[in-house]
C-alpha positions as CSV (number, residue, x, y, z in Angstrom):
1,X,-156.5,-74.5,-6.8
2,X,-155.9,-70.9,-8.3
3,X,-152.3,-69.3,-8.0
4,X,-151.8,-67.3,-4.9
5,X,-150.8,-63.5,-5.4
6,X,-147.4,-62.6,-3.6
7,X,-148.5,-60.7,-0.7
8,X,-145.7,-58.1,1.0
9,X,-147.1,-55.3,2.5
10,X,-146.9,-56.9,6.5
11,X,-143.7,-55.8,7.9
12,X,-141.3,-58.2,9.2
13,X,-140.0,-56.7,12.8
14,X,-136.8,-58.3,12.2
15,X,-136.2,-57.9,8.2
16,X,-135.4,-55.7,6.3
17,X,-137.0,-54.9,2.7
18,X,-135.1,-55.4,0.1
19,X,-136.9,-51.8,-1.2
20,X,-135.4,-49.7,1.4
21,X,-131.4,-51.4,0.7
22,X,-131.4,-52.4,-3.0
23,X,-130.4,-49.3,-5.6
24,X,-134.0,-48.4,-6.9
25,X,-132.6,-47.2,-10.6
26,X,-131.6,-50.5,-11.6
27,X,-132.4,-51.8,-14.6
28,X,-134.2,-55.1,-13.4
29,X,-136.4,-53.0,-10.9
30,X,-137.2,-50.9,-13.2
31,X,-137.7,-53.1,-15.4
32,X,-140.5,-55.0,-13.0
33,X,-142.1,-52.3,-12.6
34,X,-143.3,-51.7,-16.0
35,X,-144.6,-55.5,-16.9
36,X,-147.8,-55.4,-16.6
37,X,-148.0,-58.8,-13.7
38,X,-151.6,-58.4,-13.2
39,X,-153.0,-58.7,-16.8
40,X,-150.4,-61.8,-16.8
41,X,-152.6,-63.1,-13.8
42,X,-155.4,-62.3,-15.3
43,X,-154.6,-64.7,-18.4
44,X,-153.5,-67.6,-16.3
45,X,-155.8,-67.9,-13.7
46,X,-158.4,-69.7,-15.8
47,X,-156.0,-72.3,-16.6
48,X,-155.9,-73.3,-12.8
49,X,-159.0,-75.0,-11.2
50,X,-161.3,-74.1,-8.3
51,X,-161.5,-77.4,-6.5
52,X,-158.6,-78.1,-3.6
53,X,-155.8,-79.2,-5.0
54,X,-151.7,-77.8,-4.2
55,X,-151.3,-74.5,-4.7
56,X,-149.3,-73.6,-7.7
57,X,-146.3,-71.2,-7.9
58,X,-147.3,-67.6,-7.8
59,X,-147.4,-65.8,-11.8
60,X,-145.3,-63.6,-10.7
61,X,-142.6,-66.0,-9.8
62,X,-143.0,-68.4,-12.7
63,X,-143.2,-65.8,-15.2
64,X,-139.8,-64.2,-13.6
65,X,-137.8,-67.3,-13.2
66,X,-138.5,-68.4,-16.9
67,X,-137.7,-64.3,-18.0
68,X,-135.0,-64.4,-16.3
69,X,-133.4,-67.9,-17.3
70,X,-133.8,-67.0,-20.7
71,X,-132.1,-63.3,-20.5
72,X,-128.8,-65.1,-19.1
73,X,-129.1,-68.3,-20.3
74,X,-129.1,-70.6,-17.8
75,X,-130.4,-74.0,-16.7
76,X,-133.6,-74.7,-14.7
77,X,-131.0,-75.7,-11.9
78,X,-128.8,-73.0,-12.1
79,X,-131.6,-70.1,-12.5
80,X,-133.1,-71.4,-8.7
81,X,-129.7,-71.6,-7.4
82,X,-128.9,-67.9,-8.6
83,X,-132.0,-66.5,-7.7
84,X,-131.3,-67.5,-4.2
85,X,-127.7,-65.6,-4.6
86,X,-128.9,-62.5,-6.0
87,X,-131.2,-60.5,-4.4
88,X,-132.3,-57.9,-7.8
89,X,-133.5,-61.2,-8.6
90,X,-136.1,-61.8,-6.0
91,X,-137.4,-58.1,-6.2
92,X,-138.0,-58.9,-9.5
93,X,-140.0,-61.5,-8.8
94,X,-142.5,-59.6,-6.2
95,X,-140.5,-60.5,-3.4
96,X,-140.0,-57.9,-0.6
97,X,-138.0,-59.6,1.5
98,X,-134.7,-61.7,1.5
99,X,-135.2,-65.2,0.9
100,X,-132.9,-67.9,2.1
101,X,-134.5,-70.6,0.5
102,X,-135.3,-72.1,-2.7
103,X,-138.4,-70.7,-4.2
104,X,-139.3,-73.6,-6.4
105,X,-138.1,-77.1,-7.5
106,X,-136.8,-77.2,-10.6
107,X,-138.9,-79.5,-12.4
108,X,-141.8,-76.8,-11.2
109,X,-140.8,-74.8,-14.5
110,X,-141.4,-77.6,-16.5
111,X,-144.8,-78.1,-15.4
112,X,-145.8,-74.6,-15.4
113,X,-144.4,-74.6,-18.9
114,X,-146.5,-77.7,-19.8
115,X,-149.3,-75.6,-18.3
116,X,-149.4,-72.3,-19.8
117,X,-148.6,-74.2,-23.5
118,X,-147.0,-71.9,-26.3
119,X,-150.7,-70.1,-26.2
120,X,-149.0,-68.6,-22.7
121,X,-145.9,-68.2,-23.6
122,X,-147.0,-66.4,-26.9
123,X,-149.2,-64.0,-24.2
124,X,-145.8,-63.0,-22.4
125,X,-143.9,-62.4,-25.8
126,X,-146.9,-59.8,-26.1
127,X,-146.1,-58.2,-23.1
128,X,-142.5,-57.7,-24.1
129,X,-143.4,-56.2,-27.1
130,X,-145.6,-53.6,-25.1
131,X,-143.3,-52.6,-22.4
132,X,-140.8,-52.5,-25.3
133,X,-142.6,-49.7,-27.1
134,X,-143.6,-48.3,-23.3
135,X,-139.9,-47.7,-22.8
136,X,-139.2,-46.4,-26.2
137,X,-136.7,-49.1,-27.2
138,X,-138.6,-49.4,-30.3
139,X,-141.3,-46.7,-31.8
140,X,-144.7,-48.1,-33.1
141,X,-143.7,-46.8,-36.4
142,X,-140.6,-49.1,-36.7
143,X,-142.8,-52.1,-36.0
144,X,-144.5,-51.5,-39.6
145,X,-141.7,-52.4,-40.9
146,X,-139.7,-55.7,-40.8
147,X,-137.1,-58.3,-41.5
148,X,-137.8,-62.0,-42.0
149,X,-135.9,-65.0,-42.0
150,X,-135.3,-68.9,-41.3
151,X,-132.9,-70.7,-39.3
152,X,-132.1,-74.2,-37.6
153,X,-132.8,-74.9,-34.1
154,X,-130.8,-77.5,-33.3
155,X,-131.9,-80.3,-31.3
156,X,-130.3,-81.8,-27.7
157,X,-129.2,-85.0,-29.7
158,X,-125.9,-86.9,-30.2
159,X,-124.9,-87.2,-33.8
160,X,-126.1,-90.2,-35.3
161,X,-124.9,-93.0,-37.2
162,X,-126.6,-96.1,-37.8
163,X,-124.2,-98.2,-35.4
164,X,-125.1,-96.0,-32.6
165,X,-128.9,-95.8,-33.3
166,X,-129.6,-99.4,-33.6
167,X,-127.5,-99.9,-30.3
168,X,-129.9,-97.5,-28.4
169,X,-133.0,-98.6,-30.0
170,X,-132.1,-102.2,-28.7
171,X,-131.4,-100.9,-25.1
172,X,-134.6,-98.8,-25.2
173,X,-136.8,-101.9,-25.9
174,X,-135.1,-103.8,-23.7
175,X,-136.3,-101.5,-20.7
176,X,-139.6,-100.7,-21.9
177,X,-140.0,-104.6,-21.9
178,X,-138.5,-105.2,-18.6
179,X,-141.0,-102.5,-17.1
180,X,-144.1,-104.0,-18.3
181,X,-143.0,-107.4,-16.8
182,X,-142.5,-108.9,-20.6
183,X,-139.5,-111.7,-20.2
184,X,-136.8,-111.8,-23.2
185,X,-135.2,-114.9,-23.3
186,X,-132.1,-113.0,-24.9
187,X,-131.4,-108.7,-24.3
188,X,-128.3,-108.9,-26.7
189,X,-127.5,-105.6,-24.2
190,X,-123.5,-106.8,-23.7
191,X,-122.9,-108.1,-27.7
192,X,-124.5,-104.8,-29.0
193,X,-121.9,-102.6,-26.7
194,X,-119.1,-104.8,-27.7
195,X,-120.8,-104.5,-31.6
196,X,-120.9,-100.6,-31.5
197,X,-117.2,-100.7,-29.9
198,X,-116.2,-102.4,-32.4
199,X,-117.4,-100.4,-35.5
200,X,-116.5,-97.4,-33.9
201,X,-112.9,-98.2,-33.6
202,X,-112.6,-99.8,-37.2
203,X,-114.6,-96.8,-38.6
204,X,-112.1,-94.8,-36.9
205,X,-108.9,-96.7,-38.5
206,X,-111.1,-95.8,-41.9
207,X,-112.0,-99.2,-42.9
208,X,-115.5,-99.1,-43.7
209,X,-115.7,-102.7,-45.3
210,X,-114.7,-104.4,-42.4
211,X,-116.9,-102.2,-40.5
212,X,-119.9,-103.3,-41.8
213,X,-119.4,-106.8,-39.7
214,X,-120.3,-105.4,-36.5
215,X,-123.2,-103.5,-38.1
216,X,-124.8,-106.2,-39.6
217,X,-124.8,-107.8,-36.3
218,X,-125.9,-104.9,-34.1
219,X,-129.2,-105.6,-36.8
220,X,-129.8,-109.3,-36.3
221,X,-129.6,-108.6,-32.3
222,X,-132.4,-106.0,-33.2
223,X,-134.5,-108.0,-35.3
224,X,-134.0,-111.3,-33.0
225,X,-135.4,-109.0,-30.1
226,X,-138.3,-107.4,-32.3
227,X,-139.3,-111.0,-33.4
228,X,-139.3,-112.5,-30.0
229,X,-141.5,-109.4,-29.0
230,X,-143.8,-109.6,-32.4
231,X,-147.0,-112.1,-30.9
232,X,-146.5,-110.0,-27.5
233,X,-147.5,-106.3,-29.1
234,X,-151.3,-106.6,-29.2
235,X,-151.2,-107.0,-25.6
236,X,-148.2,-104.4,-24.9
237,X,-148.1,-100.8,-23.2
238,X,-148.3,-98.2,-25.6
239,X,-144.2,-97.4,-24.9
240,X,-143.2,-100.8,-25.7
241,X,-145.5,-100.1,-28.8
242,X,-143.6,-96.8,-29.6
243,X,-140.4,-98.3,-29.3
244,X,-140.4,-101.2,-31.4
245,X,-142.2,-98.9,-33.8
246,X,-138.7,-97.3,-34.1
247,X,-136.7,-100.1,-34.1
248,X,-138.6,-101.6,-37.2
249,X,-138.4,-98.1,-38.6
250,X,-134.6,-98.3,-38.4
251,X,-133.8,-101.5,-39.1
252,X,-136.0,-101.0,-43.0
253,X,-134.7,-97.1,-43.7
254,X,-132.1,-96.8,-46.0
255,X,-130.0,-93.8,-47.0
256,X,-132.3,-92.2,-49.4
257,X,-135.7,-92.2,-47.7
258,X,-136.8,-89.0,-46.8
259,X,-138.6,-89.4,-43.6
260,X,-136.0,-91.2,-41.7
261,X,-135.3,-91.2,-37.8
262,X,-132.2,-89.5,-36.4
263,X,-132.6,-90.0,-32.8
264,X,-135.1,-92.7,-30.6
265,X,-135.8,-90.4,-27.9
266,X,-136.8,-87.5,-30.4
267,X,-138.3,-89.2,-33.5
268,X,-139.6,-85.8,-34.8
269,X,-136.2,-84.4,-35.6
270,X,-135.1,-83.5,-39.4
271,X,-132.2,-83.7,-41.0
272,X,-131.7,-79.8,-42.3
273,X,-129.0,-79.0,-44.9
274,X,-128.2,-75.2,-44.8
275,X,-124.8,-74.6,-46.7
276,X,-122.7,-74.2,-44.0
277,X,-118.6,-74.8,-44.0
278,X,-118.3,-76.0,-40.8
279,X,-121.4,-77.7,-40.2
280,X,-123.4,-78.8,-43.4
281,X,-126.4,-80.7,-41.6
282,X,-127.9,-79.7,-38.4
283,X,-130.2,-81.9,-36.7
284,X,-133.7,-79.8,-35.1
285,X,-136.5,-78.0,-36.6
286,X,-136.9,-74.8,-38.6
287,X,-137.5,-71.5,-37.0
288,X,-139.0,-68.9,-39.1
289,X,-138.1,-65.4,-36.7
290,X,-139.5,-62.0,-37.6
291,X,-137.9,-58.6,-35.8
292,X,-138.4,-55.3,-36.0
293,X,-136.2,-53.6,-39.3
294,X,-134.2,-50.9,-36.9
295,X,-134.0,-52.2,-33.4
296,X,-134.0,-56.0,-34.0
297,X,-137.1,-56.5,-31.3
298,X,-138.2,-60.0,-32.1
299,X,-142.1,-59.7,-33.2
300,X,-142.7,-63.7,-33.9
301,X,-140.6,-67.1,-33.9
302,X,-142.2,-70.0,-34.8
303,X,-141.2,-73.5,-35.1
304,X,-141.8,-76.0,-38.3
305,X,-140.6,-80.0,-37.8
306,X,-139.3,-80.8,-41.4
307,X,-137.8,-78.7,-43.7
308,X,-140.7,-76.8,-45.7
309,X,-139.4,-74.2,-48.1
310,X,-139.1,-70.5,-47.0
311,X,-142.0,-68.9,-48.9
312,X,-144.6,-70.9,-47.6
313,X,-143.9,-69.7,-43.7
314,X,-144.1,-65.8,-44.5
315,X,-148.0,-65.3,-44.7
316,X,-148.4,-67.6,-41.1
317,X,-145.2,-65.3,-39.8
318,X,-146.5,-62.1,-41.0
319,X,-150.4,-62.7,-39.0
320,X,-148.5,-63.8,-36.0
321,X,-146.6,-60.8,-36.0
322,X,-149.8,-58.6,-36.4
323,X,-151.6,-60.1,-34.0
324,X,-148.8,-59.9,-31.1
325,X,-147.9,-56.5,-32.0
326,X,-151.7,-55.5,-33.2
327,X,-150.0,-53.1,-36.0
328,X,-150.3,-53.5,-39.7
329,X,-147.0,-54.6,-41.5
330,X,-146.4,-52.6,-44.7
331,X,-142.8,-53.8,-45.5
332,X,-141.1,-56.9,-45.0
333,X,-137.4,-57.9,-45.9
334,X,-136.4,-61.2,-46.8
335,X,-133.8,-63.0,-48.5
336,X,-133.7,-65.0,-51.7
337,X,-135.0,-68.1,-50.7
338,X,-138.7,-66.8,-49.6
339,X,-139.4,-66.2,-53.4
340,X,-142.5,-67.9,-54.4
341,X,-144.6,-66.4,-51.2
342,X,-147.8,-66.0,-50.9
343,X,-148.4,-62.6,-49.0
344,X,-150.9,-60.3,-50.5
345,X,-151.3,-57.8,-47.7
346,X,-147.8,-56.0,-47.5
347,X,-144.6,-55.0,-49.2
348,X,-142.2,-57.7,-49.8
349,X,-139.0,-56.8,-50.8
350,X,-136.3,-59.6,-52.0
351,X,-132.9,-59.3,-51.9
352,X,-131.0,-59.0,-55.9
353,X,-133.7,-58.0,-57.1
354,X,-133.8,-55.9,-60.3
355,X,-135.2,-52.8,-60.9
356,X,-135.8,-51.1,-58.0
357,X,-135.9,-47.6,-57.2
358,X,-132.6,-46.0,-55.3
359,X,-135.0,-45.8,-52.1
360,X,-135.8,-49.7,-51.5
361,X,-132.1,-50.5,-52.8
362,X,-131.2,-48.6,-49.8
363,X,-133.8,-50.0,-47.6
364,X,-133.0,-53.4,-49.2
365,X,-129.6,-53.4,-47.7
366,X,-131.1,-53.4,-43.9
367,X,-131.8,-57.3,-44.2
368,X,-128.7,-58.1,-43.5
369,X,-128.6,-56.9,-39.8
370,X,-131.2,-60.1,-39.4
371,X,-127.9,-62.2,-39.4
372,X,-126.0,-60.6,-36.1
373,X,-129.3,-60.6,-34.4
374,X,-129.9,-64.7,-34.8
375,X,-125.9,-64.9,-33.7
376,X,-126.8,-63.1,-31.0
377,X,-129.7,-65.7,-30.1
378,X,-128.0,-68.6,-30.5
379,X,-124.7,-67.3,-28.2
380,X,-126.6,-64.9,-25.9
381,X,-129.6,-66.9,-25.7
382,X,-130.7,-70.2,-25.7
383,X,-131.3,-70.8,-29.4
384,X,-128.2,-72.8,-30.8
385,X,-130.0,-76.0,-28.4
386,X,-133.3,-77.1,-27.7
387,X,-133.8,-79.4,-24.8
388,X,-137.8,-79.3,-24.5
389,X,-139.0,-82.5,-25.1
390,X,-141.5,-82.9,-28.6
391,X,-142.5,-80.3,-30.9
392,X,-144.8,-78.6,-28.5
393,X,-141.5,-78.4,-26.7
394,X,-139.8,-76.5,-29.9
395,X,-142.5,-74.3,-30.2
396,X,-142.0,-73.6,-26.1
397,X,-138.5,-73.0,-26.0
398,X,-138.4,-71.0,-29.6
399,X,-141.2,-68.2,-27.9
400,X,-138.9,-68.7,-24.9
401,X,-135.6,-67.4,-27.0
402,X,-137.3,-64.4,-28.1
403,X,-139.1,-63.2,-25.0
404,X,-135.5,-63.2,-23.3
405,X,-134.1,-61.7,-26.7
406,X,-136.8,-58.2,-26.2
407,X,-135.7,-58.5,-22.6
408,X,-132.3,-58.0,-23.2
409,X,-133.0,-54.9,-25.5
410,X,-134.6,-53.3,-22.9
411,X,-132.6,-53.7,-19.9
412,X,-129.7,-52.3,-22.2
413,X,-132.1,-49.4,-23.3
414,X,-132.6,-48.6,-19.9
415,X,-128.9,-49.1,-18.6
416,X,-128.2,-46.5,-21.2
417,X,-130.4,-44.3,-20.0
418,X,-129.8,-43.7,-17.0
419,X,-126.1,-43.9,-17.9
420,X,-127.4,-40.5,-19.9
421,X,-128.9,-39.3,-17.4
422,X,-125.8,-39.8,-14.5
423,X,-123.4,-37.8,-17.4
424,X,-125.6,-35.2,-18.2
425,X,-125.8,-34.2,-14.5
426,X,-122.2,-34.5,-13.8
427,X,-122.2,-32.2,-16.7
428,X,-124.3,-29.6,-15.4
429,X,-122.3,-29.9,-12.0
430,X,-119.0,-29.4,-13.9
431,X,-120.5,-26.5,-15.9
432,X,-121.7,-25.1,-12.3
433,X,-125.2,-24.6,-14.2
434,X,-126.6,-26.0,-10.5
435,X,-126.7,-23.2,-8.4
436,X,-127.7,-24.9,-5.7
437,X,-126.5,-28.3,-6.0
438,X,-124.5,-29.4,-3.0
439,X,-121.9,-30.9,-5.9
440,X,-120.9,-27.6,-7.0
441,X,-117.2,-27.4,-7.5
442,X,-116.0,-24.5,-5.9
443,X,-113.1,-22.0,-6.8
444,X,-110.4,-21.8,-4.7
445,X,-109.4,-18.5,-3.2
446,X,-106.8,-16.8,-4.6
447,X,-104.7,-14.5,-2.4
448,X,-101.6,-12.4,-3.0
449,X,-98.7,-12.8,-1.5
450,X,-97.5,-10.4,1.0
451,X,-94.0,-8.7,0.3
C-alpha cells in the first residue's frame, strides 16, 4: 500500500491548530516550509506497492523524525518520546494539530530506513543541499570549491581481546544451536564465564604468562563445541553456518593476519590505526566527507569497510559530490595523505607542497577548518558511533550524520537572521526613524517651573 499524505485542512471544533498558537518565525517552521516534502514523496512512493497491505508512515513524518533525530542527536526512543513533548516538532512534521500520542513505534525508523536504502537517504542529503543554497547559507559559487578528508567511524562494539571474543563466539553458537533444535551434549557456557573471569583478573594483576591458562581453555571449549557441531553443518540453518564460520575464524587467526575479526556480531569491522595519543586504533569503517571550503555544508560522506588509502577515495568522492550538488568542482583541498590520486577533472591542491604561488598558499591554509567541522560531527552529531547494523548500515547512518550536519547550518543561519532582523528594528524604533510605529519612544514634556 502507498504512504498516505498528512491531511489537515478539516477543522477540529474542539482543537486548536498548532498554526494559530505556535510563534510562526521559528526557525524549525520556517525551516519546514522550505523542504521541498512533495518531490520527497514523489521519490518514495514507487518504493511502496499497490496491492493491500498496512499503510506505511506518512514521508512527511519519517523523513522529519529521522531529520530531526539526527540534528539533536538522539535515540530512535528518545526522538518519539520528544516529539510527543514538543509541539515545533509536530508542525514540523505536517501536523496541524496537537498530538497526544505516539506517532510511530520505534523500530518503524528502522524499517523505513531499510526501505528507502542509502539511494534515499542520499535523495534527502540532496534536498539539504538545495534549501541550503535556497536560504543563502551557502552561495552556489562556494560549492565549486571544497575541502576533503577521511576519518573513522567508530563502531557500537566492546573492545576486543581474544579472551572475550572466543567467550562470545561460544555463547553465540550455543544459541543458534539450541534454536534450530540441534542437541550439544556439552555448552561449556558456565567454564568459559569462569575462563574469561579468570584471565581478566590475572591480566589485570599483569601476569600475562599465567594468563594464558584460561585462554587456552576458553579455545578447547570452542573447538570441542565446533567439533561436536562439524558432521551436523551440511544440514544446519544458515546462522548456525555463520556462526561457526566465526568461531573457526577465531580460533586459526593469529596476531599478524590482516583480515582478522574484531567483533561476532559485526564481522565487517577494521581495525584502523590513525596516530592518535589517546586512542591509537579505533574499531569501524572509513568515512571519506567532502564540505563546502567556506561554510562547512557537507556535499558527500561515504563509507569504505577496511582501511584503503586516501587517494584512491577522492575521484568516487568528488562525482558524488557533483552529482548531489549538480555543480562542477574546480578546487579541492586535501591533506598529505591523498597524494597519489587519481582526479583529472579539478584542482587538487595538497597541503606542504612547494612552489606555489602566494594565492593557493593562502587558499591552502583553509583545509584546516575540515578538522572543527568532523569534531563537530562526532560531538554534535551522531558520528563518533555507529549502531546500524552491516555496511549498508554504515553507509545509512554516515548520509544520516551529514543530512543533520546541513540541518544544523541552517537553522543557525536562519536564527541569525531573524535575530538581525529583531535588532535592526529595535534600532530604527530607538533612532525614531518609524514615524508611525506604535513603539516610538516618546519625549517627555519638559515644563518650567513656576516662581
Amino acid at each position: 500500500m502507498q504512504p498516505k499524505p498528512l491531511k489537515q485542512d478539516q477543522h477540529d471544533l474542539f482543537k486548536s491548530r498548532l498554526s494559530q498558537q505556535l510563534n510562526p518565525d521559528h526557525e524549525l517552521l520556517q525551516l519546514a516550509k522550505r523542504i521541498p516534502w512533495e518531490q520527497l514523496e514523489t521519490e518514495f512512493n514507487p518504493l511502496f506497492s499497490e496491492g493491500p497491505s498496512r499503510p506505511p508512515l506518512p514521508v512527511r513524518l519519517a523523513t522529519g523524525l529521522m531529520v530531526l533525530q539526527h540534528m539533536f542527536a538522539l535515540s530512535d526512543e528518545r526522538v518519539v518520546e520528544a516529539w510527543v513533548e514538543n509541539p515545533y516538532w509536530q508542525a514540523f512534521c505536517g501536523y496541524d494539530f496537537l498530538q497526544w500520542e505516539f506517532p510511530v513505534h520505534p523500530t518503524s525508523l528502522t524499517r523505513w530506513r531499510q526501505r528507502i536504502g542509502p539511494e534515499g537517504i542520499e535523495k534527502i542529503l540532496q534536498v539539504s543541499i538545495q534549501v541550503a543554497v535556497q536560504t543563502k547559507t551557502v552561495t552556489s559559487q562556494e560549492l565549486c570549491k571544497t575541502i576533503c578528508d577521511t576519518t573513522v567511524m567508530p563502531k557500537a562494539v566492546a573492545h576486543p581481546t581474544d579472551a572475550k571474543l572466543i567467550q562470545r563466539s561460544l555463547e553465540r553458537i550455543v544459541r543458534a544451536a539450541r534454536g534450530a533444535n540441534i542437541h550439544l551434549k556439552r555448552a561449556y557456557l558456565r567454564v568459559s564465564r569462569w575462563s574469561l573471569r579468570e584471565y581478566q583478573r590475572l591480566m589485570h594483576g599483569r601476569r600475562m604468562r599465567k594468563a594464558q591458562r584460561p585462554l587456552n581453555k576458553l579455545r578447547r571449549c570452542l573447538a570441542k563445541v565446533l567439533a561436536e557441531l562439524d558432521p551436523m553443518l551440511e544440514s544446519c540453518s544458515k546462522e548456525v553456518l555463520r556462526e561457526a564460520a566465526i568461531g573457526a575464524k577465531l580460533l586459526l587467526q593469529t596476531r599478524e593476519d590482516k583480515h582478522k575479526i574484531y567483533s561476532c556480531h559485526e564481522p565487517q569491522v577494521s581495525c584502523i590505526a590513525k596516530g592518535k595519543a589517546h586512542k591509537p586504533y579505533e574499531f569501524g569503517s572509513k568515512a571519506c566527507l567532502v564540505v563546502s571550503g567556506k561554510k562547512g555544508l557537507v556535499l558527500s560522506l561515504t563509507t569504505h569497510p577496511g582501511n584503503p588509502y586516501d587517494g584512491h577515495l577522492l575521484e568516487e568522492a568528488r562525482a558524488r559530490s557533483v552529482r548531489n550538488t549538480k555543480t562542477n568542482i574546480s578546487r579541492i583541498l586535501v591533506d598529505r595523505g591523498f597524494r597519489g590520486h587519481e582526479v583529472q577533472s579539478a584542482e587538487v591542491l595538497i597541503s606542504c607542497t612547494r612552489g606555489l604561488s602566494k594565492h593557493l598558499k593562502r587558499a591552502l591554509r583553509r583545509r584546516q577548518a575540515i578538522e572543527p567541522w568532523i569534531g563537530h560531527m562526532k560531538s554534535d552529531g551522531k558520528l563518533g558511533r555507529c549502531h546500524l547494523k552491516g555496511l549498508i548500515g554504515d553507509q545509512i547512518h554516515a548520509l544520516l550524520v551529514g543530512i543533520g550536519h546541513n540541518f544544523r547550518l541552517i537553522l543557525r543561519k536562519l536564527r541569525l537572521f531573524y535575530v538581525f532582523l529583531l535588532n535592526w528594528a529595535w534600532k530604527m524604533v530607538g533612532l525614531g526613524q518609524c514615524k508611525n510605529s506604535p513603539l516610538e519612544p516618546t519625549r517627555p514634556r519638559i515644563v518650567p517651573l513656576s516662581a
